[in-house]
C-alpha positions in Angstrom: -10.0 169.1 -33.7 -7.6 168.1 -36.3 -4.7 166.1 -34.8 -6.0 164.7 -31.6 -7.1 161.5 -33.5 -5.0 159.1 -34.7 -5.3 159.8 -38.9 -5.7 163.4 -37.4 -9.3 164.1 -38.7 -12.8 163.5 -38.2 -14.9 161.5 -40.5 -17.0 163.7 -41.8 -20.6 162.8 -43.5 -21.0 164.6 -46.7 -24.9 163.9 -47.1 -28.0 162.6 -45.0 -31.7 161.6 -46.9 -34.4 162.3 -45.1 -37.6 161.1 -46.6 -41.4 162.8 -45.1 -44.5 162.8 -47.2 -46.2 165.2 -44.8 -44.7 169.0 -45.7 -46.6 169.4 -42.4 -43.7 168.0 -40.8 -40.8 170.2 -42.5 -40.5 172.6 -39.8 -39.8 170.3 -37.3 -37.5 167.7 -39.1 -35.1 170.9 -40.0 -35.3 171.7 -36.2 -34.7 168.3 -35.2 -31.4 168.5 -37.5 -30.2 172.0 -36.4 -30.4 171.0 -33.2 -28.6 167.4 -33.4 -25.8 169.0 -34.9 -25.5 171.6 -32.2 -25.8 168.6 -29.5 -22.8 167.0 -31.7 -20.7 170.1 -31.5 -20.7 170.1 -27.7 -20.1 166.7 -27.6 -17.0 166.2 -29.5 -16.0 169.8 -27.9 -16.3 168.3 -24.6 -14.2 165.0 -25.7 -11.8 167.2 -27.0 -11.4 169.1 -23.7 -11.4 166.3 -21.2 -9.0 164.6 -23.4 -6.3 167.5 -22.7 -3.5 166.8 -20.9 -3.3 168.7 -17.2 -0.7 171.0 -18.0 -3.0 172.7 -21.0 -6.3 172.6 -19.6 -5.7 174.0 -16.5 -8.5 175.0 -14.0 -7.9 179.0 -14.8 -7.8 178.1 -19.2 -11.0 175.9 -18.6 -12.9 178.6 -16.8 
């Protein structure tokens, strides 16, 4: 979330090389990565939220 960090953004990476001979393998590396960047959503959602300060992420908001 913009702001909660001290330059106020994430650093964001722009490209990632993955190298496979096998074509065998596609399927999986792509599901590999799809996956890995859903796991890294939730993450830096969950940093963001415990982060909060108690008077915005109250028990009723957070549920």
């Amino acid at each position: 979330t913009p702001g909660r960090y001290p330059n106020g953004t994430y650093q964001k990476i722009h490209s990632l090389n993955i190298v496979e001979f096998d074509n065998k393998k596609l399927p999986d590396i792509k599901t590999g990565v799809k996956t890995a960047k859903a796991v890294t959503s939730g993450v830096y959602l969950a940093r963001d939220l415990v982060n909060l300060p108690p008077n915005i992420a109250t028990p009723t908001k957070m549920a």
